[in-house]
DOLUM-43455 format. One line per field, with one value per residue (C-alpha): residue number from 1; residue in one letter; x, y, z. Coordinates in steps of 0.2 Angstrom, whole numbers, padded with zeros to 4 digits. Example, Ala and Ser with C-alpha at 12.3 -4.5 7.8 and 13.67 -1.06 7.14 Angstrom:
nr <- c(1 2);
rest <- c(a s);
c1 <- c(0062 0068);
c2 <- c(-0022 -0005);
c3 <- c(0039 0036);
This chain:
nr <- c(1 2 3 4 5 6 7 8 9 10 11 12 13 14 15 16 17 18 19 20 21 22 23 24 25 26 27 28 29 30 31 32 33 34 35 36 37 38 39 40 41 42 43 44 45 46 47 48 49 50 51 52 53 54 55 56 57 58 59 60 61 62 63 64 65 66 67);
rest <- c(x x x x x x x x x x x x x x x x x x x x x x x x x x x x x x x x x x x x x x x x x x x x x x x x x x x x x x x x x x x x x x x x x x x);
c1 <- c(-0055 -0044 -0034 -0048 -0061 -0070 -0072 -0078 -0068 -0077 -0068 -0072 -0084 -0077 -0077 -0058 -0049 -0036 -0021 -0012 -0013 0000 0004 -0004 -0023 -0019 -0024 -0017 -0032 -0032 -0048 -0060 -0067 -0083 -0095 -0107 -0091 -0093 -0107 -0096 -0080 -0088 -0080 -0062 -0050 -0050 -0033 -0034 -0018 -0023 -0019 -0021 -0017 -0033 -0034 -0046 -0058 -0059 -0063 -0082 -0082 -0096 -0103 -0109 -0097 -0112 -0109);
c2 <- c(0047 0041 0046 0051 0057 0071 0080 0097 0111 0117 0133 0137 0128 0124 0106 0098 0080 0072 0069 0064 0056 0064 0060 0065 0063 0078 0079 0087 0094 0100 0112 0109 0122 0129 0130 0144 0156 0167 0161 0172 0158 0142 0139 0144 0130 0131 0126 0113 0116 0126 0116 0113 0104 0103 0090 0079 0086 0101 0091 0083 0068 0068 0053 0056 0065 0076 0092);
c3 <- c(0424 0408 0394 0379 0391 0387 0402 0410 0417 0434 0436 0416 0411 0395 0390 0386 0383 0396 0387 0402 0419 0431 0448 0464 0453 0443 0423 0408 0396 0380 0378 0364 0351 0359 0343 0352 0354 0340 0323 0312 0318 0317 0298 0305 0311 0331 0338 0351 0357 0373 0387 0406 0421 0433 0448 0449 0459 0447 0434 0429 0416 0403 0401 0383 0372 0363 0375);
């Protein structure tokens, strides 16, 4: 795992970005919008400002950024 990967929460299941390697293989995500939320939303500017700090093991990497 790296800085910019897209990657998928197990406990949630929502899809984030690592913004940060820590130490002891722990990550700091930022979640991403999730477009199937609400189809009345999708036009309204998401913040991705929701963050996380997950270790590794909690934490799949998407090989194809497409989710």
């Amino acid at each position: 795992m790296n800085v910019g990967d897209t990657v998928k929460v197990k406990t949630t299941g929502r899809h984030a970005r690592i913004v940060g390697e820590l130490s002891r293989e722990r990550y700091q995500v930022e979640f991403l919008p999730d477009p199937n939320d609400d189809p009345l939303d999708r036009g309204t500017v998401q913040s991705e400002q929701w963050e996380g700090i997950y270790a590794a093991s909690d934490l799949d990497v998407l090989e194809d950024d497409s989710r």
